[in-house]
Each structure stands twice: as C-alpha cells, then as structure tokens.
C-alpha positions as YAML, in Angstrom:
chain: A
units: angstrom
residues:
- id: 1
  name: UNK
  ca: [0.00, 0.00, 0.00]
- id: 2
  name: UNK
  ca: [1.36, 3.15, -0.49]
- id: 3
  name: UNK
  ca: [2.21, 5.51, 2.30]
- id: 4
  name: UNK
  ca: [0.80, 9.11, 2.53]
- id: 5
  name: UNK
  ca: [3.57, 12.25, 1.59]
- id: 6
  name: UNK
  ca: [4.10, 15.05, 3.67]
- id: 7
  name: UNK
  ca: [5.09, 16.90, 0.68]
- id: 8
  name: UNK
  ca: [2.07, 16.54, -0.88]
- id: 9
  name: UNK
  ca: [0.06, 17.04, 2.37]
- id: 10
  name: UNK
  ca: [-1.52, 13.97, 2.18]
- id: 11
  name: UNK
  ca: [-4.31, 13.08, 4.99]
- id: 12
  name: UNK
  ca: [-6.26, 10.02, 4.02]
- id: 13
  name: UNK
  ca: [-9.90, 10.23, 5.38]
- id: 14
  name: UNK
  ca: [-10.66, 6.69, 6.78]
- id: 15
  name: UNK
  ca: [-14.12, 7.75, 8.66]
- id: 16
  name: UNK
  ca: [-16.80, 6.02, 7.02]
- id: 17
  name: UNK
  ca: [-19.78, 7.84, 8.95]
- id: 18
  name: UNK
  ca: [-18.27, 10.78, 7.91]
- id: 19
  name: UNK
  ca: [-17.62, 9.65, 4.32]
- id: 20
  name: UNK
  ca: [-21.41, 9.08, 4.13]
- id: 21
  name: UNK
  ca: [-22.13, 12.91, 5.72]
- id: 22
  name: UNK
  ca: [-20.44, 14.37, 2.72]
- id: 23
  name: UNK
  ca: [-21.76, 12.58, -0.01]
- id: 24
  name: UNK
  ca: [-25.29, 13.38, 2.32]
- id: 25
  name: UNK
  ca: [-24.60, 16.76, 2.34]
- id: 26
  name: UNK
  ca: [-23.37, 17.33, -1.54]
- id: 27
  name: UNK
  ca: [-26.77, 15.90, -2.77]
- id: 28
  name: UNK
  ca: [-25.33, 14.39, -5.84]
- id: 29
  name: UNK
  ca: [-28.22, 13.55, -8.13]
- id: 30
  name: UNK
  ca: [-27.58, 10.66, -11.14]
- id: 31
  name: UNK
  ca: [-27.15, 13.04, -13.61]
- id: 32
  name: UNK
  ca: [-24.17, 14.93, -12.08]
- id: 33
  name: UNK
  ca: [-20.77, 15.06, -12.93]
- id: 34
  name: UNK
  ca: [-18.55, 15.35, -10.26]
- id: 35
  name: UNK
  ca: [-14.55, 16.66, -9.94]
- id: 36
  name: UNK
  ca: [-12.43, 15.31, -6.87]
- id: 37
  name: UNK
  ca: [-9.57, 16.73, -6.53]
- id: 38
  name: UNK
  ca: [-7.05, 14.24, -4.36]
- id: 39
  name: UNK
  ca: [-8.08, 10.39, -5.33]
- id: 40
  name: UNK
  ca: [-6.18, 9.21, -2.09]
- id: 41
  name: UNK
  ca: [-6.79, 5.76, -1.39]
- id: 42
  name: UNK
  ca: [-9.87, 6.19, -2.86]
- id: 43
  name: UNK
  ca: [-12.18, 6.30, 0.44]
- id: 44
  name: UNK
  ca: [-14.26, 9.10, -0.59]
- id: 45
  name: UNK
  ca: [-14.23, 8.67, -4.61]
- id: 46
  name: UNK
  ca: [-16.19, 5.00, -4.51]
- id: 47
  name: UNK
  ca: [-19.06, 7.14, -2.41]
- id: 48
  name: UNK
  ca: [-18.84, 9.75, -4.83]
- id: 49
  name: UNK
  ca: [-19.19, 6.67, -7.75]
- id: 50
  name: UNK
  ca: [-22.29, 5.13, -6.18]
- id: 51
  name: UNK
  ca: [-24.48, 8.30, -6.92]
- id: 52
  name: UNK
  ca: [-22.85, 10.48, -9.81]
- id: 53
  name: UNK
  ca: [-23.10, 10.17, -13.39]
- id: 54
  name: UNK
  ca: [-19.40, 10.93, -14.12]
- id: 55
  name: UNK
  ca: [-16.35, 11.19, -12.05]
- id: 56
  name: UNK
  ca: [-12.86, 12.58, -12.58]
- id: 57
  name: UNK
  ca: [-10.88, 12.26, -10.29]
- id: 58
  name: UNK
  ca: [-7.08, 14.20, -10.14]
- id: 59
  name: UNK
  ca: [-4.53, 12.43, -8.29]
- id: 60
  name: UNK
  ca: [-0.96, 13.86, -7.70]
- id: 61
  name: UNK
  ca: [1.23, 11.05, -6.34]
- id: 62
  name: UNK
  ca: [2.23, 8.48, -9.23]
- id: 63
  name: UNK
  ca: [2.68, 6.08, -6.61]
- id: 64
  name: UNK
  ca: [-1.04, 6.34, -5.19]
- id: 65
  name: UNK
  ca: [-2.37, 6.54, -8.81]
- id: 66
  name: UNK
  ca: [-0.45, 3.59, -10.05]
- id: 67
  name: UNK
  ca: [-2.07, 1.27, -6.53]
- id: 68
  name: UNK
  ca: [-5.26, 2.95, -7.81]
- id: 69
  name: UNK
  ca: [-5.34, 1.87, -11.33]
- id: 70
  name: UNK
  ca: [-4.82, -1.94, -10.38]
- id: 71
  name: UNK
  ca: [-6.54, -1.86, -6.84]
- id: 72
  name: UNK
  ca: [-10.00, 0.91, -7.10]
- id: 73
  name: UNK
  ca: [-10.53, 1.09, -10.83]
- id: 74
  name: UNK
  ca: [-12.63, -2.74, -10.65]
- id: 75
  name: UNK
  ca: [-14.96, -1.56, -7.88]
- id: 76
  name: UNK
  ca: [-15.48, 1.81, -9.62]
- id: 77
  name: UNK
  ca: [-18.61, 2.31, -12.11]
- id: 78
  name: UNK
  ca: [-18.43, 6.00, -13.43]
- id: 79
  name: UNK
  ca: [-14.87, 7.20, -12.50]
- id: 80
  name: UNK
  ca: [-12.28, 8.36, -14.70]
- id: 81
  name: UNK
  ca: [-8.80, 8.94, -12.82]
- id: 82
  name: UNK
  ca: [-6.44, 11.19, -13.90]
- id: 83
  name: UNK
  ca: [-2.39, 11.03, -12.86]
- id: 84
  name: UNK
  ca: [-1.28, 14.30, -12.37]
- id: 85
  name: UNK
  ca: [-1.87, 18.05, -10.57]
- id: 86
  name: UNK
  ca: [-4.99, 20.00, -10.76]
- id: 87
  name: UNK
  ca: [-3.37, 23.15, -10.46]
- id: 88
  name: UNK
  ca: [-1.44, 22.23, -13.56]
- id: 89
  name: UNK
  ca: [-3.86, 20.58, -15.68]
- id: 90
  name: UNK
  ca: [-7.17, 22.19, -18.10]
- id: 91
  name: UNK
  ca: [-9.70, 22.39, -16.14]
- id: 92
  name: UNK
  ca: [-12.22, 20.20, -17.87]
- id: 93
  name: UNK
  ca: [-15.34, 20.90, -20.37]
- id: 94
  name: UNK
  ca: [-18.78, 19.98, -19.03]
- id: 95
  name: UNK
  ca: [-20.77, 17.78, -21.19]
- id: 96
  name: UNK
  ca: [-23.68, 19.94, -22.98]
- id: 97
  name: UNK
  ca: [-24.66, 22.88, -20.55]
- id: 98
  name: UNK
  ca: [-24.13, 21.15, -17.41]
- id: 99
  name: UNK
  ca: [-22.06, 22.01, -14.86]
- id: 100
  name: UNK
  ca: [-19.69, 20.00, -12.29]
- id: 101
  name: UNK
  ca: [-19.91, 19.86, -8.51]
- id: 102
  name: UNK
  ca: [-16.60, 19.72, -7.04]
- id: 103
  name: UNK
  ca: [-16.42, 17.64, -4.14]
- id: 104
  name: UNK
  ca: [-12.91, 17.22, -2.49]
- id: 105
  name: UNK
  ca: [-10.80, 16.43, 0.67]
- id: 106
  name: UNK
  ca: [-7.68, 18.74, -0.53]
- id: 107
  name: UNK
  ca: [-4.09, 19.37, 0.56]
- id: 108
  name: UNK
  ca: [-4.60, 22.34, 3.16]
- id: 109
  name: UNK
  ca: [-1.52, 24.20, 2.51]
- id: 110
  name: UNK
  ca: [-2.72, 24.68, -1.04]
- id: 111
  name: UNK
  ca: [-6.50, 25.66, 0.32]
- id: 112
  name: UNK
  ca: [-6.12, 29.28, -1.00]
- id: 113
  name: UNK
  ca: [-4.47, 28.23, -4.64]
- id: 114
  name: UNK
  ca: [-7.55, 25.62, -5.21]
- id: 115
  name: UNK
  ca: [-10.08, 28.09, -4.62]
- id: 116
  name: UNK
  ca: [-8.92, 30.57, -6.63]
- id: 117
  name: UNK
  ca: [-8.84, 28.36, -9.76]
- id: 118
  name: UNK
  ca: [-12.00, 27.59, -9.09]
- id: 119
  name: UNK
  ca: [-12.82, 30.78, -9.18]
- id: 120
  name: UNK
  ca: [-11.67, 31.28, -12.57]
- id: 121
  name: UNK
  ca: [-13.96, 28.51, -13.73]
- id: 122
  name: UNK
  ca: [-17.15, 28.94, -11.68]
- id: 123
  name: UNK
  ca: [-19.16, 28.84, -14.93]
- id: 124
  name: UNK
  ca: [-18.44, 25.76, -15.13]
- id: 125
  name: UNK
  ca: [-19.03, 24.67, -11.26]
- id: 126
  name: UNK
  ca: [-22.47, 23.89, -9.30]
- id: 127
  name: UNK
  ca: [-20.98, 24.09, -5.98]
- id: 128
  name: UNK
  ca: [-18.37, 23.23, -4.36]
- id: 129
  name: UNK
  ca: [-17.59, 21.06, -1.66]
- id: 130
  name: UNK
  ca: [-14.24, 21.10, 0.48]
- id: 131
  name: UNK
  ca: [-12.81, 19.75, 3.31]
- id: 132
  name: UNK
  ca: [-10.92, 22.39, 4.72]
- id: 133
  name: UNK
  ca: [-8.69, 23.32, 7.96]
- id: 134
  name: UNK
  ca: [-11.38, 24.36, 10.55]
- id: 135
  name: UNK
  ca: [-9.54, 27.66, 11.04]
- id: 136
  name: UNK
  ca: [-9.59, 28.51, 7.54]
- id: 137
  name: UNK
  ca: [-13.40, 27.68, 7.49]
- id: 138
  name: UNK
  ca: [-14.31, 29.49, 10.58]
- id: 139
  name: UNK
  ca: [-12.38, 32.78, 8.37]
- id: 140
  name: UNK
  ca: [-14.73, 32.04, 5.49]
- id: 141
  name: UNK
  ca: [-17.78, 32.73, 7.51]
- id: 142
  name: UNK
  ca: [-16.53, 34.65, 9.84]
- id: 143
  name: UNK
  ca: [-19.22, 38.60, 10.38]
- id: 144
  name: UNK
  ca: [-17.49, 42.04, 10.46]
- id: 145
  name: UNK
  ca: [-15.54, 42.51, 14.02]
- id: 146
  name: UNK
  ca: [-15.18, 39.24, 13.99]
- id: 147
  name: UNK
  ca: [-11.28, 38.23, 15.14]
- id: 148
  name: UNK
  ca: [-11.26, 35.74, 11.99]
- id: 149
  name: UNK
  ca: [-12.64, 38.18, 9.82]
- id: 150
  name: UNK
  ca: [-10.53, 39.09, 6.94]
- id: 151
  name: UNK
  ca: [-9.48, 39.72, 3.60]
- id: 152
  name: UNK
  ca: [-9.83, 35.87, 3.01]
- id: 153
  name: UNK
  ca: [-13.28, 36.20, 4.12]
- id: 154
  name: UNK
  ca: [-14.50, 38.95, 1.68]
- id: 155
  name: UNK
  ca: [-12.19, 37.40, -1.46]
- id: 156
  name: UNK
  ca: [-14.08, 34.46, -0.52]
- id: 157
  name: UNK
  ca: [-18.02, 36.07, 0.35]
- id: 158
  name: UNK
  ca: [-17.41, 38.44, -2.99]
- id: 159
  name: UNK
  ca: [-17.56, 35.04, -5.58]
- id: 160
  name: UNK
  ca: [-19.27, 32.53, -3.98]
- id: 161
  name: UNK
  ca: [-22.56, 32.06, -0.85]
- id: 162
  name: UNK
  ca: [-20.13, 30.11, 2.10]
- id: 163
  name: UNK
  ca: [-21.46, 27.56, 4.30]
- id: 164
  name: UNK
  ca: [-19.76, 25.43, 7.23]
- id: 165
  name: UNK
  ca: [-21.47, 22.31, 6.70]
- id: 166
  name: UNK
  ca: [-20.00, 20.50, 10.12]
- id: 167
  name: UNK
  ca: [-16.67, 19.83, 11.90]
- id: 168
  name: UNK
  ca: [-14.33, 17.01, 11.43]
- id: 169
  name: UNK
  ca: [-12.18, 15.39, 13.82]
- id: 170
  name: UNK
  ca: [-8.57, 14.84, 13.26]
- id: 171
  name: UNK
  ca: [-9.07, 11.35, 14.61]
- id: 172
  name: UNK
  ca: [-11.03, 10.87, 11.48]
- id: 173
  name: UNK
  ca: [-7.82, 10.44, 8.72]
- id: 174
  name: UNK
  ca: [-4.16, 8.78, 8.79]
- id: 175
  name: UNK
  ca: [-1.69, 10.19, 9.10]
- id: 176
  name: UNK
  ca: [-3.60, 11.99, 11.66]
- id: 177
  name: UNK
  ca: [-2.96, 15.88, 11.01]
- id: 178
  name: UNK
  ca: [-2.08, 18.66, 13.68]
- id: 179
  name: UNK
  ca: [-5.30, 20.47, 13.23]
- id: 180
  name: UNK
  ca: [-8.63, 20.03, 13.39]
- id: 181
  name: UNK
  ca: [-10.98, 20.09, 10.12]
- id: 182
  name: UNK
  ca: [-14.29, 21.62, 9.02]
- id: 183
  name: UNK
  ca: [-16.17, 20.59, 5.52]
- id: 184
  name: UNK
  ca: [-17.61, 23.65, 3.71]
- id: 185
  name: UNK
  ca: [-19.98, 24.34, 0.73]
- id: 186
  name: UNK
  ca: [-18.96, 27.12, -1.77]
- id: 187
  name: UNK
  ca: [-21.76, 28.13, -4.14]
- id: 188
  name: UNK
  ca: [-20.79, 30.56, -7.17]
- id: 189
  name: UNK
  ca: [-22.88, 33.73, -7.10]
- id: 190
  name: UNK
  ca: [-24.71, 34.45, -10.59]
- id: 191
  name: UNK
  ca: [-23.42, 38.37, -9.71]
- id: 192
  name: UNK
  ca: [-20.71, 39.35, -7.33]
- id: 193
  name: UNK
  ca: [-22.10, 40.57, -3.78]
- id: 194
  name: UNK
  ca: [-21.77, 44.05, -4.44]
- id: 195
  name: UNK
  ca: [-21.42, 45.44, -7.93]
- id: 196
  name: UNK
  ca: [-18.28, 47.30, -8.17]
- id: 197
  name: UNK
  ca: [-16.19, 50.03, -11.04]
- id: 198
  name: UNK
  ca: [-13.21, 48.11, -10.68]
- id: 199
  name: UNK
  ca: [-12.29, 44.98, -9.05]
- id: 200
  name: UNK
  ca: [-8.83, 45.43, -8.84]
- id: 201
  name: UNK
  ca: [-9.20, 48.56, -7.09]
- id: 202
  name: UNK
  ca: [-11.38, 47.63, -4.65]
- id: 203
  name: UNK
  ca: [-9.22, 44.04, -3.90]
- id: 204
  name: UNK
  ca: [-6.54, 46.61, -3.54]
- id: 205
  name: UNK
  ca: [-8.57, 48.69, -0.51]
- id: 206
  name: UNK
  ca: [-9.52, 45.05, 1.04]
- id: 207
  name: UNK
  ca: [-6.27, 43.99, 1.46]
- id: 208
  name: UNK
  ca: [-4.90, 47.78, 2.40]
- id: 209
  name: UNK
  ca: [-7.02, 47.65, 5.31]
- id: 210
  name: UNK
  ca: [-6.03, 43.85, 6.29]
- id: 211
  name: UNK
  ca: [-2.16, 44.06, 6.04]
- id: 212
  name: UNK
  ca: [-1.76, 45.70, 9.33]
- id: 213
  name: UNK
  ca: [-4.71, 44.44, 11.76]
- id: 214
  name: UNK
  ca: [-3.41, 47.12, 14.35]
- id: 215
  name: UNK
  ca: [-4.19, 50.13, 12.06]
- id: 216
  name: UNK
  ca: [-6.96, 52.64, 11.51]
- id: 217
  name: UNK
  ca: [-8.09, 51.57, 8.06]
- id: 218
  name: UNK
  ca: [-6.87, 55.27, 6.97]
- id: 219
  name: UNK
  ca: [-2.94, 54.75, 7.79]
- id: 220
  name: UNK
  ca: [-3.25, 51.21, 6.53]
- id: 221
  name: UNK
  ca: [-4.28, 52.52, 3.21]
- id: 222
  name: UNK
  ca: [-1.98, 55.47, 3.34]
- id: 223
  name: UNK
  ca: [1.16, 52.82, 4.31]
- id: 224
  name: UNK
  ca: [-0.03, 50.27, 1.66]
- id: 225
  name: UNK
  ca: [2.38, 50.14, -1.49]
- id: 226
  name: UNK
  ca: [-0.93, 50.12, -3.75]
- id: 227
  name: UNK
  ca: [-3.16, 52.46, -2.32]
- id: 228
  name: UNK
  ca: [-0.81, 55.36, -0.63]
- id: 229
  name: UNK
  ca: [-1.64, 57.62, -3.52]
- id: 230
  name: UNK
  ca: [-5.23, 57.25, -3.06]
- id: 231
  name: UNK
  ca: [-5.10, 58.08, 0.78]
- id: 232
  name: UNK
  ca: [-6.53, 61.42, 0.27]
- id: 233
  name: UNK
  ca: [-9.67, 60.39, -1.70]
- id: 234
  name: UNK
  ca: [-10.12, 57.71, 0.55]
- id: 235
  name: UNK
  ca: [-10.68, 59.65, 3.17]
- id: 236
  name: UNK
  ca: [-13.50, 61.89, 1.41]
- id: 237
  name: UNK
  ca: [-15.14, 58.49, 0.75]
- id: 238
  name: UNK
  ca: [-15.09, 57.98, 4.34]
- id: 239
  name: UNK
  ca: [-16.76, 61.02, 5.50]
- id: 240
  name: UNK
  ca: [-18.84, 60.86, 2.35]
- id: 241
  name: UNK
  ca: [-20.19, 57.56, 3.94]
- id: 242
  name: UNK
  ca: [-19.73, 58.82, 7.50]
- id: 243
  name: UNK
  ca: [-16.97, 56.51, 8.28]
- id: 244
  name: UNK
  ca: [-14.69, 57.12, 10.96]
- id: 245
  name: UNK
  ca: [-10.90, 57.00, 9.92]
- id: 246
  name: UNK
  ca: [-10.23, 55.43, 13.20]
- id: 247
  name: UNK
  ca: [-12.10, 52.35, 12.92]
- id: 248
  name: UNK
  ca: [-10.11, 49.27, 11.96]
- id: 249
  name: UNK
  ca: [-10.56, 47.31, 8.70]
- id: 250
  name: UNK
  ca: [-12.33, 44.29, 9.97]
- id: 251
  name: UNK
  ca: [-15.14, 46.23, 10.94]
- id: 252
  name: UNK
  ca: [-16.38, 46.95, 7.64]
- id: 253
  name: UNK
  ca: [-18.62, 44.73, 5.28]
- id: 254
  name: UNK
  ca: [-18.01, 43.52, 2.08]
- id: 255
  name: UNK
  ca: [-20.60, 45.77, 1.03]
- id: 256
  name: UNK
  ca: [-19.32, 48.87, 2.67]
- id: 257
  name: UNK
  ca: [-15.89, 47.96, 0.97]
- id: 258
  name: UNK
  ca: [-17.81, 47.95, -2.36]
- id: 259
  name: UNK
  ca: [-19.17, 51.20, -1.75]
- id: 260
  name: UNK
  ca: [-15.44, 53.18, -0.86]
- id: 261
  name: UNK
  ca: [-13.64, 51.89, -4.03]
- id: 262
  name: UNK
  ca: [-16.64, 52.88, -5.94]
- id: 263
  name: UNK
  ca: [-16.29, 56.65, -4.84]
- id: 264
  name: UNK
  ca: [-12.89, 56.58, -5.65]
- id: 265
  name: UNK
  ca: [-13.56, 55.25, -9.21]
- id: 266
  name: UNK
  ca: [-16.27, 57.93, -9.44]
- id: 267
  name: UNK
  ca: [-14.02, 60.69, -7.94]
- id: 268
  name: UNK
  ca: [-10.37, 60.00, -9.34]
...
C-alpha cells in the first residue's frame, strides 16, 4: 500500500460515517458530474461513484495513482482517474450545458491556490464542496468585528454564498494531522455581492485595510504600497459615507468595501 507524503500534504480520510455525511450533504443527483480533486486511497471517490453520473478524479502522487489503477478502478462504475496536478492541468469541459460539482478532501496548505482556480472557472461549477482546515473555514464565515474576519473572508463572500457544513475530527484520517478540520460548501454567485467600477481597485482597498490588523483603516491605506496615492480620496469616501478613519478594517462589510472603491472610481 502506499504511504501518505508530507510533501504533498496527504491526509487520508478513513471515517466512514463521515464519508457518508459528505456525499449526504453534496446531494449528488444521477445526472451529475462530479470533480475530486485528491483520489487518495480512494475512500471518498467509490461514495462519490455510487451516486454520480461521471467522475474525474485528479490524483498527484504516481505512486497512489499507479495502486489505484490496479486496486480501485474494478470496484469503480463512473470514474475516470487522472495522474497528475490540478493546479497544472485544463480544467475540464462539461458535457452539454451542465455544470460540475466539485467535491474534495484537498491538501490544506494549497487551500487558497484551489479556490482561486475555481474561481476562474465557476461557470463551469455547481458548488463546491471542500474539506478544509477548521480555522480557515471558521475565516470564510466569519461577520465584520469578527477576530477571523478578513481579507480571506470577503475574497471568498465576494464570488461565492459560504457555508460550514459540520466539523471534522482529526481522529477521522491517517496520518492523523495537527489540526482540526471543518467541511464547507462554496456556491458561485450568478453576480458578485456588491457590484463594483473596478475589481482590482477595490481588492486593492480590502487587502490595504487587512495588512496591518493594528491600524486605523486610513494609515493602513496610506502605508499600503498600492493604495498610498489614493489616501486622500479615501478619506472623502469615508466622511462621504460617515466613516470614521479610526475604525479598523475588519469592521467593515463587504458591502461597505464595495461602496469606498466605488467613490474613488467615481471621484479619481
């Protein structure tokens, strides 16, 4: 059998109730077509193959892949596996006008990459199902004045409706991991949560007010390579919204965010 990686942050989820909650909770119909991304030793992908239409599923490690092919591929109906990385690879076409629903236990440390290719094919994703550190899913959902709340959260709340589904034990995989887990729906929004000029402008203010946590959002976006030359209209935005320049970053909403960067696209 072949042993998990530490390089490739492998965690093998071995918890069949568990198994069974997430293929529960994704609500894959017959006539889906699902992407895993992390075949493992295949735990998760035969519950994902009783249900779905079509599977593909992305494995990384030639050496788990190559067990796979002679050891899961005869118990598997619908499943295609794929040797290689999903970060490198095309993302695949949907069949027709249907979409995929993503449904993955992923390598934590690359949490932040994954979602952000997704991102850049959510018309071609349902939803999105991960299982996640649980500090990086209590971020996602974290409110405003919130001490996880942060420019993760809003990157995050911008593309896509963010649920925490349930916790996970770390008992629940091998290797067992150092932290504890959550498993999270993502759903792409049809529209963006607020409506903004320009994106990269207003990514720019989000993270301005988030590099420093200790700062008044107006010396965080005076101090912030991007945004220092906008430091002045900034702070007409803020009065023009009756802001205080004192209050910290975390405090506003992703809305309220939408609303500065569109006065300074307005007013430049």
């Amino acid at each position: 059998m072949a042993f998990a990686k530490k390089r490739y942050g492998q965690n093998f989820l071995i918890d069949k109730n568990i198994l069974k909650k997430i293929v529960t909770s994704a609500k894959i119909s017959p006539q889906e077509h699902v992407i895993e991304i992390g075949t493992g030793r295949g735990a998760l992908t035969r519950e994902i193959d009783k249900f779905a239409h079509s599977v593909i599923s992305y494995e990384i490690d030639k050496d788990v892949y190559s067990e796979n092919k002679i050891r899961l591929v005869p118990e598997l109906r619908n499943t295609t596996l794929i040797e290689g990385d999903f970060m490198l690879l095309p993302f695949p076409i949907p069949e027709e006008d249907r979409k995929f629903k993503v449904i993955a236990n992923i390598p934590y440390y690359i949490t932040t990459p994954i979602i952000e290719k997704l991102i850049d094919h959510k018309d071609k994703v349902s939803d999105i199902y991960l299982m996640v550190q649980k500090e990086v899913a209590d971020r996602l959902v974290a409110s405003p004045g919130n001490k996880t709340y942060g420019s993760f959260t809003i990157f995050a709340d911008y593309h896509f409706e963010v649920k925490k589904l349930f916790n996970v034990s770390r008992n629940c995989f091998r290797p067992v991991p150092n932290v504890e887990s959550a498993f999270i729906q993502l759903t792409p929004r049809s529209l963006p949560k607020v409506k903004v000029a320009d994106e990269t402008l207003f990514f720019d203010l989000v993270h301005a007010s988030f590099w420093g946590r200790r700062k008044t959002i107006l010396t965080a976006v005076k101090n912030y390579q991007k945004t220092s030359k906008l430091a002045e209209i900034f702070k007409r935005a803020l009065e023009a919204y009756d802001i205080s320049p004192t209050i910290r970053g975390e405090r506003l909403s992703v809305k309220e965010f939408g609303m500065l960067a569109n006065y300074i696209s307005q007013n430049q």
